[in-house]
C-alpha positions as CSV (number, residue, x, y, z in Angstrom):
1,X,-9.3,12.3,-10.6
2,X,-9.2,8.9,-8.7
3,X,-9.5,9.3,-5.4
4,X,-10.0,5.8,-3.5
5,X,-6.1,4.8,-3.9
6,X,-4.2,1.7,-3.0
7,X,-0.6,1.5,-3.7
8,X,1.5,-1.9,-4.0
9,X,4.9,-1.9,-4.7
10,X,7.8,-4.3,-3.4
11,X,10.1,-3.5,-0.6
12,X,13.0,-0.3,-2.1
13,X,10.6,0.6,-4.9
14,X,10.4,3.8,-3.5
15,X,6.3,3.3,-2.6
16,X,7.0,5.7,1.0
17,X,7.9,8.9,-1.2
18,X,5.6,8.1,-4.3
19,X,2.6,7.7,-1.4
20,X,3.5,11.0,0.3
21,X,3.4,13.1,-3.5
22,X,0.6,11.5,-4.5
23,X,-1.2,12.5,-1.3
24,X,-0.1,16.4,-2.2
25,X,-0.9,16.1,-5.6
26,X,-4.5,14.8,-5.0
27,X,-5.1,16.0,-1.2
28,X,-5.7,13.2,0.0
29,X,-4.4,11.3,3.5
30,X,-1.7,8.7,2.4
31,X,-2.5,6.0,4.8
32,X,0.1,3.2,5.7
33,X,-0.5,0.6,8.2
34,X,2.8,1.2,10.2
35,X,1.1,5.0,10.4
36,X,-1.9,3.6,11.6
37,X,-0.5,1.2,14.4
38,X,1.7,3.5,15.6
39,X,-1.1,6.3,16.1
40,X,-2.9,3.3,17.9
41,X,-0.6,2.4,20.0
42,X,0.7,5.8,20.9
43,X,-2.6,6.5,22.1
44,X,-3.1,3.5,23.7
45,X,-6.7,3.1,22.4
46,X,-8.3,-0.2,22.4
47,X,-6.8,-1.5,19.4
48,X,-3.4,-0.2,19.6
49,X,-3.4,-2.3,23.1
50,X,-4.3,-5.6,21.6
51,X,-1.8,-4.9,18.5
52,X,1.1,-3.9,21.6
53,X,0.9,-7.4,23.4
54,X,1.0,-9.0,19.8
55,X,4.0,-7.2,18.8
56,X,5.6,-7.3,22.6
57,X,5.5,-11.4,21.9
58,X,7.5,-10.9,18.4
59,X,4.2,-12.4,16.8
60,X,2.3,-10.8,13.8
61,X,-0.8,-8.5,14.7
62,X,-3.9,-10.6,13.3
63,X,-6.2,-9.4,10.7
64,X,-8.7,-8.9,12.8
65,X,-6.8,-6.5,14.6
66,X,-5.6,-4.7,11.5
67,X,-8.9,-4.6,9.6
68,X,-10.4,-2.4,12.7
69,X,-7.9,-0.2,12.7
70,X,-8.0,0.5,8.7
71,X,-12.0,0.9,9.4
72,X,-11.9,3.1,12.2
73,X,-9.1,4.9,10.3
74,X,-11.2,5.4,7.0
75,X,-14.4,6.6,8.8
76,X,-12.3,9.9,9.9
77,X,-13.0,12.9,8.4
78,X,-9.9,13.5,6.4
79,X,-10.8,10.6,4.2
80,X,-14.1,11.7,3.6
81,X,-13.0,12.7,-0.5
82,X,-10.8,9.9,-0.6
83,X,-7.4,7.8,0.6
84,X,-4.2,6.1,-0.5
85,X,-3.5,2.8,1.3
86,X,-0.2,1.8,1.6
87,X,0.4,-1.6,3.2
88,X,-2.9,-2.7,3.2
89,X,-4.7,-4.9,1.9
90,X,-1.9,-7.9,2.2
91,X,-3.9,-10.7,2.0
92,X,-7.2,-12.3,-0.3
93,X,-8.7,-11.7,3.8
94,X,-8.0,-8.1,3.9
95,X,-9.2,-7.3,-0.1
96,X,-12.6,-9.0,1.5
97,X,-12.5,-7.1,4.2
98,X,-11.9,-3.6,2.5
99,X,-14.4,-4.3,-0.1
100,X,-17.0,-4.4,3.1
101,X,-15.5,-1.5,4.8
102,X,-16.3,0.6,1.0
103,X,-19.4,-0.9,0.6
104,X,-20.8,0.2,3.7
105,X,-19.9,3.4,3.1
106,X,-21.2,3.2,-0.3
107,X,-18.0,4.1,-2.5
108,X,-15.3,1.7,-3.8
109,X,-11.7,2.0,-5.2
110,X,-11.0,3.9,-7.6
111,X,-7.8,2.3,-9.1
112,X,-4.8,0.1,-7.3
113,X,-1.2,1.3,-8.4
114,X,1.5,-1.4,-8.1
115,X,5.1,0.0,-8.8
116,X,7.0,-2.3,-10.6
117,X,10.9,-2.4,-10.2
118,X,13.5,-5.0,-11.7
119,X,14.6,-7.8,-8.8
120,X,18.5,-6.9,-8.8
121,X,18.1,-3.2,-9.2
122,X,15.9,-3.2,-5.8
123,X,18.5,-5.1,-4.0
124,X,21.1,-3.0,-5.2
125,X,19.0,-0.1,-3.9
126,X,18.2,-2.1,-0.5
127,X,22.2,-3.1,0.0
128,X,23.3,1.1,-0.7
129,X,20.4,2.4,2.0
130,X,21.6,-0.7,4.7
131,X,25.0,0.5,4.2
132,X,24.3,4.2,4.2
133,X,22.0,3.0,7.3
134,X,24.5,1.0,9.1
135,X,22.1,-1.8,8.8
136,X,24.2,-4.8,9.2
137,X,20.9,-6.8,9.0
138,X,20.1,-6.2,5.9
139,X,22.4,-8.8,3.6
140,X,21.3,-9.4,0.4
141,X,20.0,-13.4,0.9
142,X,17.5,-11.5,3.6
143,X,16.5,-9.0,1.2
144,X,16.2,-11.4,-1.9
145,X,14.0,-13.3,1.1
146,X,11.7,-10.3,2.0
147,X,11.2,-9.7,-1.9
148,X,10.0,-13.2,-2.6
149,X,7.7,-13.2,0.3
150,X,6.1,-9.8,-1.0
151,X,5.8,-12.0,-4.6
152,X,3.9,-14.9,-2.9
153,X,1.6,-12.5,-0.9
154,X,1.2,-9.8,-3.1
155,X,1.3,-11.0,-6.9
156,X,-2.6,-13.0,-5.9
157,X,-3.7,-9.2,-5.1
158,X,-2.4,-7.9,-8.1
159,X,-4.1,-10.3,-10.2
160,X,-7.5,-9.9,-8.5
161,X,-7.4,-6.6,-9.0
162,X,-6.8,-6.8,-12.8
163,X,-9.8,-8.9,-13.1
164,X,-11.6,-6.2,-11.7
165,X,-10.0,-3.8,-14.2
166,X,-8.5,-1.7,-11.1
167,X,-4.9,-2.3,-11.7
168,X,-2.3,0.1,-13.5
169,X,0.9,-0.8,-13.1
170,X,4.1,1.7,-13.1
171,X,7.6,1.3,-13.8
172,X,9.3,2.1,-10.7
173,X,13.3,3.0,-11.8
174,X,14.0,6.5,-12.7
175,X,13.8,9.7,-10.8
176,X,11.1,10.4,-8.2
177,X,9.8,13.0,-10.1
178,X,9.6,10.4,-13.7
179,X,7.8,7.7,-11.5
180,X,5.8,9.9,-9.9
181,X,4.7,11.7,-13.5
182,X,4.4,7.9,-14.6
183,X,1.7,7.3,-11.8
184,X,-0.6,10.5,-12.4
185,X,-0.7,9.9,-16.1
186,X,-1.7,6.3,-15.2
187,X,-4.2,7.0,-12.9
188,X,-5.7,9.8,-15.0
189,X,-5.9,7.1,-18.1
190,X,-7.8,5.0,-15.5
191,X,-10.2,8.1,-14.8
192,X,-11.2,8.6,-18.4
193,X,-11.5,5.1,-18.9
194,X,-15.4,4.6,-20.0
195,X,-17.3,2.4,-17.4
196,X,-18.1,-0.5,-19.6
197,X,-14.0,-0.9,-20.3
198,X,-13.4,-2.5,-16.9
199,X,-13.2,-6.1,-17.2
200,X,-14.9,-8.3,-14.9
């Protein structure tokens, strides 16, 4: 079974609780970036310093940043057999960057899940969580906002990926347990796939 994961999926497609059964299903570490910052920073290492006074200032944590703390996080034991990335790669920089980190330990991804989910039913999942939240914030014109930027930055991963013949995608409406059936019967479509299938 596929082991060397990366999961994309837009904001209220439920990628947190897919990430965390997929994990248990394949014992593996799910690995978001928020998860990895906060470890960081929580023990103020090095790194988590550096992304602090970013994030103090309000300003985004540069790649740089984030690419040693997804290396330094992949060279632990736990991720020895394999990994699901959530939240990372975001940008053409960071697919780059974890193609390098892969190739120097001489593996490479084994597929890259992206759960789909219709535009209007996400918001109407994002507006019912705000309001069960009590996040006033969240209004629909920011949400529709945070789902477009996800499009611009996401959507050029998602097509390099195909290229490589990496990408499944997943419809991401239905019950956790559906999608979550959906995704293993994807990935293990993508396993017995024969190697000369992948298109380049």
């Amino acid at each position: 079974m596929s082991a060397r994961l990366v999961l994309l999926g837009p904001p209220g497609a439920g990628k947190g609780t897919q990430a965390a059964r997929i994990s248990e299903r394949l014992r593996i570490p799910a690995i978001s970036t928020g998860d990895i910052f906060r470890a960081n920073v929580a023990e103020q290492t090095d790194l988590g310093q550096r992304a602090q006074r970013y994030m103090d200032a309000g300003e985004y944590v540069p790649d740089e940043v984030t690419n040693a703390m997804v290396r330094d996080r992949l060279g632990q034991a736990d991720a020895a057999r394999g990994f699901l990335l959530d939240g990372y790669p975001r940008t053409d920089e960071q697919v780059a960057e974890l193609d390098d980190i892969l190739a120097a330990a001489g593996t490479s991804l084994d597929a890259v899940v992206e759960i789909t989910a219709d535009t209007d039913e996400v918001i109407g999942r994002l507006l019912n969580r705000a309001q069960e939240q009590g996040r006033t914030d969240d209004t629909e014109p920011v949400i529709r906002r945070r789902l477009e930027v996800y499009t611009e930055q996401t959507a050029p991963l998602a097509e390099t990926y195909a290229r490589r013949g990496l990408l499944v995608r997943v419809e991401g409406l239905g019950t956790v347990d559906e999608v979550t059936e959906r995704i293993m019967d994807a990935l293990r479509r993508a396993n017995d796939k024969p190697e000369g299938d992948e298109q380049g």
